[in-house]
Residue frames as a rotation matrix with the C-alpha (Angstrom) as fourth column:
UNK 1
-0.413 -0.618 0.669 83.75
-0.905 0.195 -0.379 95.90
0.104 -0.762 -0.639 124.75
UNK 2
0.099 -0.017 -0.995 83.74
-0.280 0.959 -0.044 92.24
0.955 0.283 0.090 125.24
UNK 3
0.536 -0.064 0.842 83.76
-0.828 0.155 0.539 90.02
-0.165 -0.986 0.030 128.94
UNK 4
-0.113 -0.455 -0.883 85.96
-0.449 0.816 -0.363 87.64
0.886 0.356 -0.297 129.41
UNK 5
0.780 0.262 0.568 85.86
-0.625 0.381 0.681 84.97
-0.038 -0.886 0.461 132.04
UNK 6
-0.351 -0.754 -0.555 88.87
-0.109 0.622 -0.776 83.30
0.930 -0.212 -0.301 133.25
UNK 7
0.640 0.617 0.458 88.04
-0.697 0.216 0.683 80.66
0.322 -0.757 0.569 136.21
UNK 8
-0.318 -0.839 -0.441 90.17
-0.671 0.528 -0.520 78.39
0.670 0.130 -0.731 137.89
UNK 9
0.432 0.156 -0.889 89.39
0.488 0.788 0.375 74.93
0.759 -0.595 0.264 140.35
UNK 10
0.134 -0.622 0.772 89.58
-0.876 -0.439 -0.201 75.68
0.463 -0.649 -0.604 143.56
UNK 11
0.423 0.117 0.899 91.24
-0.702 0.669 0.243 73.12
-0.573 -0.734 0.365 145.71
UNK 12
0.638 0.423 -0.644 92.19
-0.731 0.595 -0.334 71.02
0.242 0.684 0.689 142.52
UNK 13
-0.581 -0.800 -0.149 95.52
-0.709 0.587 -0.391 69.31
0.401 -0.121 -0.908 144.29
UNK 14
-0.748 0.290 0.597 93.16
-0.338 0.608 -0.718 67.54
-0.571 -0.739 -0.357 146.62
UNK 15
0.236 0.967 -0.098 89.85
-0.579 0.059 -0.813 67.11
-0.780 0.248 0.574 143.91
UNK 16
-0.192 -0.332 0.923 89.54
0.800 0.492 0.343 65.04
-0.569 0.804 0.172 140.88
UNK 17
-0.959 -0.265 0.097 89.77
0.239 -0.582 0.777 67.42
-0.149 0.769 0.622 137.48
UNK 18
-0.052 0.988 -0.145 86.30
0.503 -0.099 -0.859 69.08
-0.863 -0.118 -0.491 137.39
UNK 19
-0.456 -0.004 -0.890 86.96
-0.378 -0.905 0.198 70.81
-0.806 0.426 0.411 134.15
UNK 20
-0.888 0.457 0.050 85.68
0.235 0.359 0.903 68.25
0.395 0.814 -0.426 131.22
UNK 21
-0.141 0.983 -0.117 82.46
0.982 0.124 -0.142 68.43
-0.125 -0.135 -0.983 133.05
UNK 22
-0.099 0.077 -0.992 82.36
0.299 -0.949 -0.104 72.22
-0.949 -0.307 0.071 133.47
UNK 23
-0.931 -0.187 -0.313 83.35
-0.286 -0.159 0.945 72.63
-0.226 0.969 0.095 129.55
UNK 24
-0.834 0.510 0.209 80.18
0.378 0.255 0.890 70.77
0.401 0.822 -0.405 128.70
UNK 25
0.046 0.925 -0.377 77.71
0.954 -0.153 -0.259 72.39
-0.298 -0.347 -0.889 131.09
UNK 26
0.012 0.136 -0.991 79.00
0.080 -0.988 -0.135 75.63
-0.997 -0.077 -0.023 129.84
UNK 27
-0.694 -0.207 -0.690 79.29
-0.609 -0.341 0.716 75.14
-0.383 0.917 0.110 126.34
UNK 28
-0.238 0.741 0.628 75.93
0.484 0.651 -0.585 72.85
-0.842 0.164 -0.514 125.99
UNK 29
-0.850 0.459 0.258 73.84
0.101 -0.338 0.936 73.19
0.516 0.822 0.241 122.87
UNK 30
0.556 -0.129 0.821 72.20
0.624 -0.589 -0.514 74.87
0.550 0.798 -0.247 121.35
UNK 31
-0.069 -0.790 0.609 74.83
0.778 -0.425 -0.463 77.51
0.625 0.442 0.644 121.43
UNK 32
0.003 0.341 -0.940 74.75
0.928 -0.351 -0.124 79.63
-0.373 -0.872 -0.317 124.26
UNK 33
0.767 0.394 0.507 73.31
0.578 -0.768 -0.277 83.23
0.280 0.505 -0.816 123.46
UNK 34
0.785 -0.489 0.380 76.23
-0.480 -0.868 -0.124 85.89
0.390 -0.085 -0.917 123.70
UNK 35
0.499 -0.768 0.401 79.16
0.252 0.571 0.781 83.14
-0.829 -0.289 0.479 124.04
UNK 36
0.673 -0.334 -0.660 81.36
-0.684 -0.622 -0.381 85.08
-0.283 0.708 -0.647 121.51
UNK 37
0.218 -0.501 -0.838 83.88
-0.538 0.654 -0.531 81.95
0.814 0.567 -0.126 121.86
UNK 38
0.574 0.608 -0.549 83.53
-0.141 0.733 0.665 78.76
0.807 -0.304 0.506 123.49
UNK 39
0.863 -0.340 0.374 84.83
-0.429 -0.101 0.898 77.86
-0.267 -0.935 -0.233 127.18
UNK 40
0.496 -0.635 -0.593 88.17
0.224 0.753 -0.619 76.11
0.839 0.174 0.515 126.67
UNK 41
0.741 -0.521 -0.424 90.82
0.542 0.089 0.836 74.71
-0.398 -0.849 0.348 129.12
UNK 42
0.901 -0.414 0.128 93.70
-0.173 -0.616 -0.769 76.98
0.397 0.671 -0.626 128.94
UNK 43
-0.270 -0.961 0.058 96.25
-0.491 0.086 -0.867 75.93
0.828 -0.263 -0.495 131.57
UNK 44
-0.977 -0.184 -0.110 96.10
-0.010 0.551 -0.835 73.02
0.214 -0.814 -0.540 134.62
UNK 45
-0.040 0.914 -0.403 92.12
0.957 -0.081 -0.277 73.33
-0.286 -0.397 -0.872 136.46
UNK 46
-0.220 0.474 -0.853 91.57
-0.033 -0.877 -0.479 77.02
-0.975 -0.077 0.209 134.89
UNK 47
0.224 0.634 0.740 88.94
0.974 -0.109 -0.200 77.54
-0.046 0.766 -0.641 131.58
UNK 48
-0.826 -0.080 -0.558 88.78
-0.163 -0.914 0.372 80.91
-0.539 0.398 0.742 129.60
UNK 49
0.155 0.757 0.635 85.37
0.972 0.000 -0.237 82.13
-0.179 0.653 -0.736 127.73
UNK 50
-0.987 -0.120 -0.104 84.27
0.088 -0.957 0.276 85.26
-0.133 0.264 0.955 126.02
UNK 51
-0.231 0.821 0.522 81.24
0.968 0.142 0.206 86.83
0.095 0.553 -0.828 125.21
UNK 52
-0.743 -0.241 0.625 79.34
0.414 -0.898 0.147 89.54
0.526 0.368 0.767 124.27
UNK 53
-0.093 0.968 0.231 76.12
-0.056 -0.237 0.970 90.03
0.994 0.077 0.076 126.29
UNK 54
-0.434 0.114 0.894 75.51
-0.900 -0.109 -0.423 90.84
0.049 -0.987 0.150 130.61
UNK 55
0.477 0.607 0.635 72.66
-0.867 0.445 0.226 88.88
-0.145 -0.659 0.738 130.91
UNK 56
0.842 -0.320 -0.435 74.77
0.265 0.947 -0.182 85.35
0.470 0.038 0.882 129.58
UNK 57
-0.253 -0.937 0.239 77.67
-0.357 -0.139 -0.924 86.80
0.899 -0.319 -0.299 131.70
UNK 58
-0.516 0.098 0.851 75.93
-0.851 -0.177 -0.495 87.14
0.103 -0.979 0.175 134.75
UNK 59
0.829 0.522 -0.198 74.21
-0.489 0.850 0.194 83.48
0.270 -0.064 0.961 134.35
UNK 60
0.498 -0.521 -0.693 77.33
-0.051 0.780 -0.623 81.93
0.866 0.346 0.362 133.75
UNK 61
-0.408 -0.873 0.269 78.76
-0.179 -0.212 -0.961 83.40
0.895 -0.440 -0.070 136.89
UNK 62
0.255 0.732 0.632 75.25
-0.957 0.285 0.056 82.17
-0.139 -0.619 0.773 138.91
UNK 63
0.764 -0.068 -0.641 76.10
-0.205 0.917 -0.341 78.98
0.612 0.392 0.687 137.40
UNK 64
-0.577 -0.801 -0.161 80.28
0.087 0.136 -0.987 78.90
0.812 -0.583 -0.009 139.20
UNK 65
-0.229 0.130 0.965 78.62
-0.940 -0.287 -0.185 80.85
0.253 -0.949 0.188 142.34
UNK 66
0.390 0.698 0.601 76.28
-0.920 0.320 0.225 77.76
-0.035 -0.641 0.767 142.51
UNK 67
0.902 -0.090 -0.422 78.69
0.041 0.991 -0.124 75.10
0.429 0.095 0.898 142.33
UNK 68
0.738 -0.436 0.514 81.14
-0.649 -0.668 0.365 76.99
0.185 -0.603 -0.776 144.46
UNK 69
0.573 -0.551 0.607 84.10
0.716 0.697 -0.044 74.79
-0.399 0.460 0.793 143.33
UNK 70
0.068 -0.468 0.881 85.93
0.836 -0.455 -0.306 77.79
0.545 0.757 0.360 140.67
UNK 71
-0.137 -0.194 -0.971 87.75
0.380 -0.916 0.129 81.45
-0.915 -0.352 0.199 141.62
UNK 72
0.391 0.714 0.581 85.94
0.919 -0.272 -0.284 83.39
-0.045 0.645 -0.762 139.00
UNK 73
-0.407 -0.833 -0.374 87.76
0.525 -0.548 0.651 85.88
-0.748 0.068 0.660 137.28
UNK 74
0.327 0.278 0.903 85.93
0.928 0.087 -0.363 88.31
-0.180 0.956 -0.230 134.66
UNK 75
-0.420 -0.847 -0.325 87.58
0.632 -0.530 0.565 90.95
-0.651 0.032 0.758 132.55
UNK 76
0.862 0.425 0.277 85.46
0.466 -0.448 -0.763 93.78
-0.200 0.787 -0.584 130.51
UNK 77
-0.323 -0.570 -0.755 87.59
-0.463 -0.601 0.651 95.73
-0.826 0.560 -0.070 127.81
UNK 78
0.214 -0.063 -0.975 88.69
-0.976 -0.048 -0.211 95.95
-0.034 0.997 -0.072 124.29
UNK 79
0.716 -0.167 0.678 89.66
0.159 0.984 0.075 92.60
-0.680 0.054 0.731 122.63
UNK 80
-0.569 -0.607 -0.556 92.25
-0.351 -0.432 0.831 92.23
-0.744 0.668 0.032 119.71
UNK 81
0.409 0.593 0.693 90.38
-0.023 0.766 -0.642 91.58
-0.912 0.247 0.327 116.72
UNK 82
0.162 0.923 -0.350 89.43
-0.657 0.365 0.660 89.80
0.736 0.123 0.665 114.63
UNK 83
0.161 -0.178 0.971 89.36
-0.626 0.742 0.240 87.01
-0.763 -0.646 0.008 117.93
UNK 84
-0.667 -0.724 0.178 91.09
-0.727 0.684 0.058 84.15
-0.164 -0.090 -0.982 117.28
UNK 85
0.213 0.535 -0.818 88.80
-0.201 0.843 0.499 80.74
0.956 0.058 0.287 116.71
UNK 86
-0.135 -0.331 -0.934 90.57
0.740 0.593 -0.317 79.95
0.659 -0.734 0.165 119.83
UNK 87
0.970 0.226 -0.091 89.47
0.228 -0.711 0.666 81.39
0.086 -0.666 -0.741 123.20
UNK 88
0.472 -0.779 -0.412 93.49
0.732 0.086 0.676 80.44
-0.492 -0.621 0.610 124.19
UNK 89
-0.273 -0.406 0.872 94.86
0.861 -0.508 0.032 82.54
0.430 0.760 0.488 120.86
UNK 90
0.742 0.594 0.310 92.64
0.383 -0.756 0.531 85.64
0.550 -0.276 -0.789 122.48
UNK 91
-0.583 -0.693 -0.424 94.53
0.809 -0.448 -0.380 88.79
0.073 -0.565 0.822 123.64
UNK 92
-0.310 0.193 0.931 93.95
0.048 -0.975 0.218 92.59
0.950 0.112 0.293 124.68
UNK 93
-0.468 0.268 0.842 92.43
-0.750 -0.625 -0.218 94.36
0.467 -0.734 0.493 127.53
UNK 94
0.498 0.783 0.373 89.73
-0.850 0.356 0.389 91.96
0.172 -0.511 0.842 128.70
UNK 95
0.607 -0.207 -0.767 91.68
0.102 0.978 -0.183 89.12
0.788 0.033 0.614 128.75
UNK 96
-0.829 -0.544 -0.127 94.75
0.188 -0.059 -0.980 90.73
0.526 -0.837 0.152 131.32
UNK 97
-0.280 0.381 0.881 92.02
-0.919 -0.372 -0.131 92.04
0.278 -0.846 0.454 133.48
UNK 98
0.412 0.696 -0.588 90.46
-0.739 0.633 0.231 88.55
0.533 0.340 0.775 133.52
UNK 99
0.198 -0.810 -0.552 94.02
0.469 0.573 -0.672 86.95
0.860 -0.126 0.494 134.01
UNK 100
-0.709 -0.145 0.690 94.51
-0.292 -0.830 -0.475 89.91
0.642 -0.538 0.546 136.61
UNK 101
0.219 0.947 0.234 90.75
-0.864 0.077 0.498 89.25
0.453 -0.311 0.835 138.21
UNK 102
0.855 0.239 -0.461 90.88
-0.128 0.958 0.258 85.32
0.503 -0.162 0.849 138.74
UNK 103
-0.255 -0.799 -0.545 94.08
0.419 0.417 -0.807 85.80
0.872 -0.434 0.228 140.80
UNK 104
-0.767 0.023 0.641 92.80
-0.506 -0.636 -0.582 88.52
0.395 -0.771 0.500 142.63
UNK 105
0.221 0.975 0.017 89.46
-0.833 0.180 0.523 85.96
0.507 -0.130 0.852 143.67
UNK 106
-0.052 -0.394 -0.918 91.99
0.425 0.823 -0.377 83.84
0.904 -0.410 0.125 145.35
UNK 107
-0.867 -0.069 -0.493 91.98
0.495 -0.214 -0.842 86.20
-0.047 -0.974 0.220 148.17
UNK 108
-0.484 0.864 0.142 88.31
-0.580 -0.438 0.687 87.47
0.656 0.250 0.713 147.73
UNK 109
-0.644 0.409 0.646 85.84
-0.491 0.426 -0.760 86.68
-0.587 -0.807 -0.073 150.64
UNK 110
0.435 0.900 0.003 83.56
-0.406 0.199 -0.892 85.50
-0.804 0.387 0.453 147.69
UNK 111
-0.270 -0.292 0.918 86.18
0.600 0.694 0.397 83.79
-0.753 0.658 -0.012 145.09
UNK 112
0.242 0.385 0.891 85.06
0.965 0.000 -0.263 86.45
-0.101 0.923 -0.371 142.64
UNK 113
-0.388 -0.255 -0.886 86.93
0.080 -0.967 0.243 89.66
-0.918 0.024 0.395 141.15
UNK 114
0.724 0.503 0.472 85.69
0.689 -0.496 -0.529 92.30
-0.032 0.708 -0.706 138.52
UNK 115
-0.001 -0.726 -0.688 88.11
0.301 -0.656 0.692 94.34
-0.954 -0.206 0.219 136.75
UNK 116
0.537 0.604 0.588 87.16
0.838 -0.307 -0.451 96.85
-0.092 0.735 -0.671 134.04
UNK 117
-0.369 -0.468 0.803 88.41
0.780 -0.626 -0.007 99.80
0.506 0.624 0.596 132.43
UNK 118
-0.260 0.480 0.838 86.15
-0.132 -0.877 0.461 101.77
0.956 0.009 0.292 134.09
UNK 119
-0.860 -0.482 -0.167 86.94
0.080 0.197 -0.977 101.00
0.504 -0.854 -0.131 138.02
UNK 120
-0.811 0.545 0.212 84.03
-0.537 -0.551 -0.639 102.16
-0.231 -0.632 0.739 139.42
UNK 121
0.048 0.810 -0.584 81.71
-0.981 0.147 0.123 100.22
0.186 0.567 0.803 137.47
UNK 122
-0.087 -0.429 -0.899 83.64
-0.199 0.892 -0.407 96.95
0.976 0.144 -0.163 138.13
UNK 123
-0.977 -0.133 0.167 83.69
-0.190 0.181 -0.965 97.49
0.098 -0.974 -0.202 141.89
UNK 124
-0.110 0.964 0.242 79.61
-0.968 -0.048 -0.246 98.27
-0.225 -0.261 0.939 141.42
UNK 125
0.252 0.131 -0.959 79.41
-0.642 0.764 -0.065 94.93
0.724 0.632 0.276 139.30
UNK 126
-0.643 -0.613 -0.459 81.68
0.058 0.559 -0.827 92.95
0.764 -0.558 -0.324 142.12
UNK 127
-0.745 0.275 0.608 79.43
-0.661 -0.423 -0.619 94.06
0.087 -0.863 0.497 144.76
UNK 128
-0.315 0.770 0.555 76.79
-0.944 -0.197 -0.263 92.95
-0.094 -0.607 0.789 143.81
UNK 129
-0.020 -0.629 -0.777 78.20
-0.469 0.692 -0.549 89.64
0.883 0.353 -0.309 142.67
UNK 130
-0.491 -0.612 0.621 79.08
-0.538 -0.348 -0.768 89.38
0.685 -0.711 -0.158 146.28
UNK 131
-0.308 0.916 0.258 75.91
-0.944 -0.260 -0.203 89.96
-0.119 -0.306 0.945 147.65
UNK 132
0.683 0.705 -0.192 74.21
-0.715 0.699 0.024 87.33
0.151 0.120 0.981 145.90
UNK 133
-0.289 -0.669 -0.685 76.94
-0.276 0.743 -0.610 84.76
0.917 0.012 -0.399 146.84
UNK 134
-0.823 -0.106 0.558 76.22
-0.564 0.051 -0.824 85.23
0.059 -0.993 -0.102 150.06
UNK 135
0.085 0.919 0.385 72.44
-0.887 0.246 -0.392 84.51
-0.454 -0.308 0.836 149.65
UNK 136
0.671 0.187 -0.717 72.98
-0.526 0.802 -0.284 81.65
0.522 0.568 0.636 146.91
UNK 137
-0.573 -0.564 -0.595 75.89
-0.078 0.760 -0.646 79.76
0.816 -0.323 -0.479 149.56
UNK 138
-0.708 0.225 0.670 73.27
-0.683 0.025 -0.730 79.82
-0.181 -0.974 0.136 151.92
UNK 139
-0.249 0.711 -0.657 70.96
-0.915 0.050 0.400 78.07
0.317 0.701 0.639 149.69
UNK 140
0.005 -0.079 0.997 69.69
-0.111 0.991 0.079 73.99
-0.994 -0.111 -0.004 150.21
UNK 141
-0.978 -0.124 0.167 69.40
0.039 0.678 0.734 71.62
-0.205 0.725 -0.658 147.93
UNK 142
-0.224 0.962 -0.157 65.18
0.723 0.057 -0.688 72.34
-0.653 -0.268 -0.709 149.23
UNK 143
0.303 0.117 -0.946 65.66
0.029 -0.993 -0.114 75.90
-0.953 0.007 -0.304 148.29
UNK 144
-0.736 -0.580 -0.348 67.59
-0.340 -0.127 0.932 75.14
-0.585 0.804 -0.104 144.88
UNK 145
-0.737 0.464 0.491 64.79
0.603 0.780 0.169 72.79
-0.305 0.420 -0.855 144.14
UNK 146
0.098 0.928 -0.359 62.27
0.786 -0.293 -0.544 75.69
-0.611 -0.229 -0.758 144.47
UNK 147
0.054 -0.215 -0.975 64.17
-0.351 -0.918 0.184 78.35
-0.935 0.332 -0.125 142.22
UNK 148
-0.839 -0.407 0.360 65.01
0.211 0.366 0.906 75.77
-0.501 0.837 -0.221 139.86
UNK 149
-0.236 0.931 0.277 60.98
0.965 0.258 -0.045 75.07
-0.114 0.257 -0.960 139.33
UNK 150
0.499 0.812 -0.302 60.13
0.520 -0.560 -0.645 78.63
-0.693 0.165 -0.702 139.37
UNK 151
-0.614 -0.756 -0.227 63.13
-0.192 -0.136 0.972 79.48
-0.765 0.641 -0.062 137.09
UNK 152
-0.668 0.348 0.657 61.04
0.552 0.824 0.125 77.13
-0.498 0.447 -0.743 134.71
UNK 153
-0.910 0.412 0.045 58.32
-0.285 -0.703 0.652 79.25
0.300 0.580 0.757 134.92
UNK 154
-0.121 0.670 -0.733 55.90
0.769 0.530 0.358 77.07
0.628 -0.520 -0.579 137.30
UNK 155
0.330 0.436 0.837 53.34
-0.367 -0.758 0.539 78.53
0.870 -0.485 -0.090 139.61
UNK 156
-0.439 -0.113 0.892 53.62
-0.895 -0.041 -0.445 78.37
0.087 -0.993 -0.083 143.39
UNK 157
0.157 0.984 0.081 51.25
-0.969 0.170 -0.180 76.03
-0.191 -0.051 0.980 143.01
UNK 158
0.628 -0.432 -0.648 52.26
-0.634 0.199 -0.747 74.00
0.451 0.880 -0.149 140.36
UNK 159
0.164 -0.963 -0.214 55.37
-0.500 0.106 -0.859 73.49
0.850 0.248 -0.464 142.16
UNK 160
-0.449 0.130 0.884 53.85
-0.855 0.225 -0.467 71.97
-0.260 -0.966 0.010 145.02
UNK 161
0.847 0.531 0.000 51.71
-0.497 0.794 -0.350 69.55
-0.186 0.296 0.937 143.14
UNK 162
0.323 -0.831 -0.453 55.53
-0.193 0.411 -0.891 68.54
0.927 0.375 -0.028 141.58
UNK 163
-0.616 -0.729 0.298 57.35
-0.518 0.090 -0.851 68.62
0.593 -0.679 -0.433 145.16
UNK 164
-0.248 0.423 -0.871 54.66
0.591 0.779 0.210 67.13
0.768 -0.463 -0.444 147.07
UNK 165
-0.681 0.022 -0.732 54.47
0.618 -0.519 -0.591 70.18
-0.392 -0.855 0.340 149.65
UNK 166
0.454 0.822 0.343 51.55
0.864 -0.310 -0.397 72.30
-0.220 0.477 -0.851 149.93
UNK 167
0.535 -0.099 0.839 51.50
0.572 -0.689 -0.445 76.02
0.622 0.718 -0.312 148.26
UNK 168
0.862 -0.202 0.465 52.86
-0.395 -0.842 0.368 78.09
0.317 -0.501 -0.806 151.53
UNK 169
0.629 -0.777 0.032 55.49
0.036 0.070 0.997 75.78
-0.777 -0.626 0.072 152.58
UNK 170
0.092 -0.630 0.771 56.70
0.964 -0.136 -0.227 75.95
0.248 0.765 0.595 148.47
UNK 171
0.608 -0.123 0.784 56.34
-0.263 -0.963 0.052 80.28
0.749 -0.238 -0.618 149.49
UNK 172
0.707 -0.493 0.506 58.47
-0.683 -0.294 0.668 79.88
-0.181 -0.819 -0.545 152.77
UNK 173
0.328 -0.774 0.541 61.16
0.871 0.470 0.146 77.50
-0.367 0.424 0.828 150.77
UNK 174
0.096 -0.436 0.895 61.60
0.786 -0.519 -0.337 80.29
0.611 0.735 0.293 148.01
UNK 175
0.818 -0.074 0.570 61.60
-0.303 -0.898 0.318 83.39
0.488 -0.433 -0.757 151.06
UNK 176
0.741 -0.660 0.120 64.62
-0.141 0.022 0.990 81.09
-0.656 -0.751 -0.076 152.63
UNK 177
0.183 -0.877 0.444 66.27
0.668 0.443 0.598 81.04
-0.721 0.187 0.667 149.83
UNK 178
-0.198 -0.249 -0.948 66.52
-0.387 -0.869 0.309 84.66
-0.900 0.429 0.076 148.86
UNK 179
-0.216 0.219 0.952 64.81
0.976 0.044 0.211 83.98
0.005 0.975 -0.224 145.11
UNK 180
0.803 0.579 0.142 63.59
0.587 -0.725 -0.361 87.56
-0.106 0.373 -0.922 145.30
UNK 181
0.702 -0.465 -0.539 66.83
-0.195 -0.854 0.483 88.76
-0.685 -0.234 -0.691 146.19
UNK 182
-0.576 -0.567 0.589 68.88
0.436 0.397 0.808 86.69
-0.691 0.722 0.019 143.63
UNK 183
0.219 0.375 0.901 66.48
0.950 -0.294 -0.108 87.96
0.224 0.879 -0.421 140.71
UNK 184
0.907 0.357 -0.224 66.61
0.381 -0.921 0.077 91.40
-0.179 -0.155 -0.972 141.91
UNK 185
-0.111 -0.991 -0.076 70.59
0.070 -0.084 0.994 90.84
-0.991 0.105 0.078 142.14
UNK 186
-0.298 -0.283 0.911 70.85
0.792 0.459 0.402 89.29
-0.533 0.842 0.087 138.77
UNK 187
0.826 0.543 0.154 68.42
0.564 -0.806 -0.182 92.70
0.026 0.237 -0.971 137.31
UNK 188
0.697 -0.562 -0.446 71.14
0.004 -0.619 0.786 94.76
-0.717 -0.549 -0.429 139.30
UNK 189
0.084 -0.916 0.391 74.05
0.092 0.398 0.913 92.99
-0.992 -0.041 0.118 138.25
UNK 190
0.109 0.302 0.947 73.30
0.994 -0.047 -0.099 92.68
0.014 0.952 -0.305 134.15
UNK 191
0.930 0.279 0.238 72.51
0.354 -0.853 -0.384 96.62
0.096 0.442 -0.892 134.25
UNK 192
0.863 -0.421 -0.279 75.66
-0.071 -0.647 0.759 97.80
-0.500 -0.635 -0.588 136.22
UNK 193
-0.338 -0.787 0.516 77.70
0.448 0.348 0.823 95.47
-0.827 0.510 0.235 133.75
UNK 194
0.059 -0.139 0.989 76.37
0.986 -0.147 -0.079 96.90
0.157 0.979 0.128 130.53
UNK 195
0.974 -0.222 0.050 77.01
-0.228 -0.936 0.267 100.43
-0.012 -0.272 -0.962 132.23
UNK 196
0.574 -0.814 0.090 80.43
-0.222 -0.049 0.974 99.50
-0.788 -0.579 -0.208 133.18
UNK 197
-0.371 -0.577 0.728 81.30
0.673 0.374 0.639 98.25
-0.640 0.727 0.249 129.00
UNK 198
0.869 0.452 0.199 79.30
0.478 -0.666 -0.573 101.52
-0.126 0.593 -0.795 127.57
């Protein structure tokens, strides 16, 4: 089984065309790990990927959450193969659920549907999807700054000397912006999806 992602602009009558940028932040080199075939536009303000791997699923979809801009559609099933060179050429299961998903995230309190062969699993996946939307649209721009740096791999520390703030007020940044609960999500989220394509 295989994820697709179908995503569409929200808002795009009123925005300017946010997809060339999107394409290149999602398809940056080097080659993203488990991108089975690259994002492409497929119709008006909505992209289509594949891939094969949770943990680059669930990034990419931390990535949309945090630019909260895209209804986020992702589809697990079968593909037809061999896949197409083109994402757009791409049929089977994962793709309707996708296509199926990214409408249904128009009326989602969170912009974001899961739809899977195995129902249960997809709702578990969606949940917690949810969840961490909630904590990552509360985020600042303070609080992004502090996950980014410890993302990295910087100490507490560290990341004061860089921000300029001492070590506890870099600890009470990263406790208001739910970093423990976004890793713990992301953990969550990664397992429940490769349960939900077994």
């Amino acid at each position: 089984m295989v994820f697709v992602l179908t995503v569409d602009q929200r808002g795009s009558r009123s925005m300017t065309d946010l997809v060339p940028e999107l394409l290149n932040s999602l398809n940056r080199r080097p080659r993203r790990s488990g991108l089975l075939r690259r994002f492409e536009r497929t119709a008006g303000d909505e992209v289509q990927g594949v891939l094969s791997d949770a943990r680059a699923t669930i990034d990419v979809i931390v990535q949309l959450l945090r630019m909260d801009t895209w209804y986020i559609g992702l589809g697990i099933g079968d593909v037809a193969e061999p896949l197409p060179r083109s994402t757009r050429a791409g049929s089977g299961e994962a793709f309707v659920s996708a296509r199926e998903a990214v409408n249904r995230a128009k009326s989602s309190p969170h912009h974001i549907n899961v739809i899977g062969q195995n129902a249960r699993g997809a709702e578990q996946v969606e949940t917690v999807l949810w969840l961490m939307a909630s904590v990552l649209r509360r985020r600042s721009d303070r609080g992004w700054a502090v996950a980014d740096l410890l993302a990295e791999g910087l100490s507490r520390r560290e990341i004061g000397v860089k921000l300029g703030i001492s070590q506890s007020a870099v600890t009470q940044r990263a406790q208001a912006a739910g970093v423990v609960e976004e890793q713990r999500g992301r953990v969550l989220a990664i397992e429940l999806l490769e349960s939900a394509a077994a």
